[in-house]
LOLUMNU-16628 format. One record per residue (C-alpha): x, z, y. Coordinates in Angstrom, 1 decimal, padded with zeros to 4 digits, always signed. Each point is the difference from the previous one (the first is absolute). Layout:
LOLUMNU-16628
<rec <X Z Y>>
...
//
This chain:
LOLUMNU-16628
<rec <+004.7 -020.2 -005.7>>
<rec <+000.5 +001.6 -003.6>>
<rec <-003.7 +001.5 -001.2>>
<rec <+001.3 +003.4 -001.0>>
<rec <+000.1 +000.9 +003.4>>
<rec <-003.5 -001.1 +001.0>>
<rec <-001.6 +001.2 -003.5>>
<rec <+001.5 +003.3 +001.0>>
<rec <-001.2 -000.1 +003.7>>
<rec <-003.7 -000.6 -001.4>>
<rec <+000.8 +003.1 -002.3>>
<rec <+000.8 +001.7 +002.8>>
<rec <-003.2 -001.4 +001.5>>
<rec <-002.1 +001.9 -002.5>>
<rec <+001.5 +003.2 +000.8>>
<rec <-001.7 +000.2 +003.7>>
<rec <-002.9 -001.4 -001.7>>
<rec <-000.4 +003.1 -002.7>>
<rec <+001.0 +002.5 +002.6>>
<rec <-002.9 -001.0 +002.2>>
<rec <-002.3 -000.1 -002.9>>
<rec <+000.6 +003.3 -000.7>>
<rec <-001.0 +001.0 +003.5>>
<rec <-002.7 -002.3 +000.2>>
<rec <-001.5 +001.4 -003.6>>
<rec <+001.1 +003.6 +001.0>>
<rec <+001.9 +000.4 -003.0>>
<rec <+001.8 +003.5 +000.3>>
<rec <+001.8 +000.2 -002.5>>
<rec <+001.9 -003.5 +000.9>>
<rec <+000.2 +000.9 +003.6>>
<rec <+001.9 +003.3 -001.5>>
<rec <+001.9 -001.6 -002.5>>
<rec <+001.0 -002.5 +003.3>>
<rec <+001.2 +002.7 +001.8>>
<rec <+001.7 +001.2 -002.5>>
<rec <+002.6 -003.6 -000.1>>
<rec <+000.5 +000.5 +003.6>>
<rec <+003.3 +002.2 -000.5>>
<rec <+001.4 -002.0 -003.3>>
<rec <-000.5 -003.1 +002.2>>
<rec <+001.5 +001.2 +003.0>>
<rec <+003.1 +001.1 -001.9>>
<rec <-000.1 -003.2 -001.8>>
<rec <+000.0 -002.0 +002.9>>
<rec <+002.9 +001.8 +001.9>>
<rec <+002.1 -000.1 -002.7>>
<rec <-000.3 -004.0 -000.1>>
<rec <+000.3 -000.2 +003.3>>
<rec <+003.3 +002.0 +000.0>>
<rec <+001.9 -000.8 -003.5>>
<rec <-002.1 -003.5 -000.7>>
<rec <-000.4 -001.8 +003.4>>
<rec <+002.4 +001.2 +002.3>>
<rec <+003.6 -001.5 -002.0>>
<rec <-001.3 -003.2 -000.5>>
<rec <-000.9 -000.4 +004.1>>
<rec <+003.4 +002.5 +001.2>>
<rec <+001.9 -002.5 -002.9>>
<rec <-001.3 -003.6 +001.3>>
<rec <+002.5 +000.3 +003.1>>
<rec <-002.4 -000.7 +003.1>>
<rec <+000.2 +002.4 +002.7>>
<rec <-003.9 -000.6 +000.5>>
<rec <-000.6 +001.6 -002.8>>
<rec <+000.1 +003.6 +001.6>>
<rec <-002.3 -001.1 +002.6>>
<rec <-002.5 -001.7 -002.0>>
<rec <-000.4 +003.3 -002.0>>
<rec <-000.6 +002.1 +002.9>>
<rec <-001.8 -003.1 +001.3>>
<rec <-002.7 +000.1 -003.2>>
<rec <-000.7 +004.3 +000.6>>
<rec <-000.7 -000.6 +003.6>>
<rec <-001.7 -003.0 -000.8>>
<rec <-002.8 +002.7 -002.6>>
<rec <+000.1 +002.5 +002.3>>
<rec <-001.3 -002.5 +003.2>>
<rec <-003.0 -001.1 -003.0>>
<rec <-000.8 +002.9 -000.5>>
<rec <+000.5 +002.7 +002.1>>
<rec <-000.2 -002.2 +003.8>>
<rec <-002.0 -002.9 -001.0>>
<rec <-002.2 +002.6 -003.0>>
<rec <+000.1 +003.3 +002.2>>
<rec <-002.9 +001.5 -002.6>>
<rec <+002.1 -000.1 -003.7>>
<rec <+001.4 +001.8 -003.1>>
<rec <+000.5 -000.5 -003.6>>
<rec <-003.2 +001.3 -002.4>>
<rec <-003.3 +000.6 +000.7>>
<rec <-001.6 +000.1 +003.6>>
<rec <-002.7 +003.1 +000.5>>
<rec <-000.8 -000.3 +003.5>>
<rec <-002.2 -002.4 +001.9>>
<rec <+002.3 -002.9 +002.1>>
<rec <-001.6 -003.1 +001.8>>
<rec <-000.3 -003.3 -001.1>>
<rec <+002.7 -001.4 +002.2>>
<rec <+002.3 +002.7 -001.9>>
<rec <-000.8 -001.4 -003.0>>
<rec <+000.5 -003.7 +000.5>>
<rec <+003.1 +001.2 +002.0>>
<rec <+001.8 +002.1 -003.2>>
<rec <-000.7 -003.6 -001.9>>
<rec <+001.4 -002.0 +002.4>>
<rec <+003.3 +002.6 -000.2>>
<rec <-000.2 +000.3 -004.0>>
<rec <-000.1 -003.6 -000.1>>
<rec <+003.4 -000.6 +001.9>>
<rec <+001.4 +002.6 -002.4>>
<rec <-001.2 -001.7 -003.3>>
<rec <+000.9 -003.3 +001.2>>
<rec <+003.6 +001.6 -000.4>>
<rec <-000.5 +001.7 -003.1>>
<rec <-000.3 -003.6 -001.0>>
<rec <+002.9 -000.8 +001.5>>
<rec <+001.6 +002.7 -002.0>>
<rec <-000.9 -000.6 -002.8>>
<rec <+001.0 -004.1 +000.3>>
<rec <+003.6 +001.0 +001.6>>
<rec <+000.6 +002.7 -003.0>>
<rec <-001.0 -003.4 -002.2>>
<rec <+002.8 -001.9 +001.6>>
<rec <+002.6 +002.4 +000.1>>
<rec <-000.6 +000.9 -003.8>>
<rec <-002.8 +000.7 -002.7>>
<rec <+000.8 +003.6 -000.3>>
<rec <+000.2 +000.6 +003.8>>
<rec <-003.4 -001.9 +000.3>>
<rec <-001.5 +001.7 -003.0>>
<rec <+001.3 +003.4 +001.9>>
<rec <-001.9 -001.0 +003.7>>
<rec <-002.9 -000.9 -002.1>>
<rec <-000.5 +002.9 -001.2>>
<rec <+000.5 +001.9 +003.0>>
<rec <-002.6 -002.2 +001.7>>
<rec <-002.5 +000.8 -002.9>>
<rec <+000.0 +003.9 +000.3>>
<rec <-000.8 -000.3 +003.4>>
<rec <-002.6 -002.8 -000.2>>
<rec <-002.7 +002.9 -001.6>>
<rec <+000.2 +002.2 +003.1>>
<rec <+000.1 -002.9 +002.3>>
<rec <-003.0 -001.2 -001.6>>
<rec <-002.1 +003.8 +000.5>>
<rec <+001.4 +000.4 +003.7>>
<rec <-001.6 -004.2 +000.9>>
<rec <-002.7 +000.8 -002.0>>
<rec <-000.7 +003.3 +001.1>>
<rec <+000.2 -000.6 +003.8>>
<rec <-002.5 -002.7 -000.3>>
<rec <-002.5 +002.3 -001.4>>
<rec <+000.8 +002.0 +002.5>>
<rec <-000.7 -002.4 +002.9>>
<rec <-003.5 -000.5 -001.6>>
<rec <+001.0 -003.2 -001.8>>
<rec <-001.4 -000.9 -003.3>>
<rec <+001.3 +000.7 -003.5>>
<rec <+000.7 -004.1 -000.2>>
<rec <+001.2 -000.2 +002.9>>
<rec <+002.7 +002.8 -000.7>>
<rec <+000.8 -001.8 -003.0>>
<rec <+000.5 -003.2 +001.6>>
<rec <+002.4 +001.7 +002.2>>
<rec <+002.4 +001.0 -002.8>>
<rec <-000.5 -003.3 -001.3>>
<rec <+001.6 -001.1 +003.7>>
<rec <+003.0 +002.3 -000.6>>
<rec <+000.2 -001.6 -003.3>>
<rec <+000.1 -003.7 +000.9>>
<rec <+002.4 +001.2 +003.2>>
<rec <+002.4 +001.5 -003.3>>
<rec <-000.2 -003.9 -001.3>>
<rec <+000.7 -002.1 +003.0>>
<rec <+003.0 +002.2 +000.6>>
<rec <+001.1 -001.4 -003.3>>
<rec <-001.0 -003.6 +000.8>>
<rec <+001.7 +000.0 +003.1>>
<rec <+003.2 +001.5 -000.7>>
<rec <+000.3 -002.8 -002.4>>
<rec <-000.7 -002.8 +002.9>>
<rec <+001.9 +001.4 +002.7>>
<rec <+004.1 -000.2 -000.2>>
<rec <+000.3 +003.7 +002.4>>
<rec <-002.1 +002.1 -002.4>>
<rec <+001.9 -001.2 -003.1>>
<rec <+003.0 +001.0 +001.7>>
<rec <-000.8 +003.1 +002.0>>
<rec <-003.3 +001.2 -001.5>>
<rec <+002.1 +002.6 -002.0>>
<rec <+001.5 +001.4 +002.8>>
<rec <-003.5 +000.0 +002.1>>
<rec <-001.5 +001.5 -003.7>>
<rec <+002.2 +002.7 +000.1>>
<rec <-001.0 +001.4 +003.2>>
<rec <-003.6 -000.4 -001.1>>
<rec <+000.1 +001.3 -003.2>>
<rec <+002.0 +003.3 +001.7>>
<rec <-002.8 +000.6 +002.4>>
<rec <-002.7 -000.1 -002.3>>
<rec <+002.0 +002.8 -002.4>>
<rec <+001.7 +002.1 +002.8>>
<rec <-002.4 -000.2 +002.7>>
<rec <-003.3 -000.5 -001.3>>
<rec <-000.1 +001.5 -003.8>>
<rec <+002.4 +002.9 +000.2>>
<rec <-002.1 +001.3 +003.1>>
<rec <-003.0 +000.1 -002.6>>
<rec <+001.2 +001.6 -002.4>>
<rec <+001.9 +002.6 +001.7>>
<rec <-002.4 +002.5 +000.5>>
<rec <-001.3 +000.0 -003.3>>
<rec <+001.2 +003.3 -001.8>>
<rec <+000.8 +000.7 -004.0>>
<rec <+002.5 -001.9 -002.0>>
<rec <-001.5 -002.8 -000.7>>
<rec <+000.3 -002.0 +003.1>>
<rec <+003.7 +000.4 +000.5>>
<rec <+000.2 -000.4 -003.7>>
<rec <-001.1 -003.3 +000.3>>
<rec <+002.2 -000.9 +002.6>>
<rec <+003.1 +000.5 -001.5>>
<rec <-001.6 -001.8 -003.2>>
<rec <-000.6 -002.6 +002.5>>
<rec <+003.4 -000.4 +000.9>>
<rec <+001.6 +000.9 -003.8>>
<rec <-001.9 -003.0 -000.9>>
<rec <+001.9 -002.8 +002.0>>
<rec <+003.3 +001.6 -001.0>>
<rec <-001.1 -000.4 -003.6>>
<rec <-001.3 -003.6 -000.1>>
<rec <+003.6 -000.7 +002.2>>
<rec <+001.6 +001.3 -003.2>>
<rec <-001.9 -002.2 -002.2>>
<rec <+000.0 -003.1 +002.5>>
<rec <+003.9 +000.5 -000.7>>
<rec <+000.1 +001.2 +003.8>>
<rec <+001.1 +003.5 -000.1>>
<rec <+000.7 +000.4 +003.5>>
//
């Protein structure tokens, strides 16, 4: 397993980490500026997922690799909307039981084992496609990290113990890299399983967050989001 991957994967790490700091600390003006990344980083990830990851998986031939994309968004949706009935992106306001918390870690947990897995099958496919999932795991880490940290203040749980609970999400982020670089199927379907994780997490769980939001600034953002990929596929000498 090449380190770039992992270092990347414990960068990630730090990003639920800070996000449920800041809700820990009751820093306001993070939790804003939080919210705020949302819309880039939903644009940002469907682009990837459309212009980034998709040609690779449609290119390598299999006709799994259809499946295994719609395969990875059912997959999120069973963690956490069936298995986490009680979840959303951001910060949670309202009082839910302790079983709702330990049941939207269990959920996000599945889910960042496979933003590891992303980020390891971008890795293998190439460094700018890697580099690209990456980064679209990072801008969601943040809000990941307020909605863990969040809900377990909100079940009555300690400050530490809602930190420890990112810090769960974060190690889940690592083994995904760890095993995809021990096990044969994920190195050569974790893209395709990737891509239908990484389209549920923009299209049906980011997108719904910030669509009521009102002004310029969130749909700004989005398409920023999405200009962004298309201009590091121009530098990456990728310009489709």
């Amino acid at each position: 397993m090449a380190l770039i991957p992992l270092w990347l994967a414990l960068a990630a790490a730090l990003g639920n980490l800070t996000g449920a700091w800041a809700v820990v600390r009751q820093r306001r003006a993070g939790l804003t500026a939080i919210d705020a990344s949302l819309a880039f980083g939903a644009g940002f990830m469907l682009a990837v997922v459309l212009v980034g990851v998709m040609p690779p998986v449609l290119a390598a031939g299999t006709s799994w690799a259809p499946l295994l994309v719609l395969g990875g968004y059912l997959l999120v949706h069973l963690a956490q909307h069936v298995l986490t009935p009680h979840f959303h992106f951001g910060e949670e306001t309202h009082d839910v039981s302790a079983v709702a918390a330990t049941s939207a870690l269990l959920g996000l947990s599945l889910h960042s084992f496979f933003d590891g897995v992303a980020i390891a099958s971008g890795f293998i496919e190439s460094q700018a496609l890697g580099t690209m999932l990456f980064l679209a795991v990072l801008l969601h880490k943040l809000p990941e990290g307020v909605a863990i940290g969040s809900v377990f203040l909100a079940s009555g749980r300690s400050a530490r113990a809602a930190l420890r609970a990112a810090g769960v999400l974060g190690a889940a982020t690592v083994l995904g890299v760890l095993v995809t670089g021990l096990a044969a199927p994920l190195r050569q379907h974790g893209l395709a399983i990737a891509a239908g994780v990484t389209l549920y997490v923009a299209a049906s769980n980011l997108v719904p967050e910030i669509q009521g939001r009102r002004g310029w600034v969130v749909p700004a953002a989005f398409f920023g989001g999405a200009l962004a990929v298309l201009l590091l596929n121009l530098l990456a000498g990728h310009p489709g």
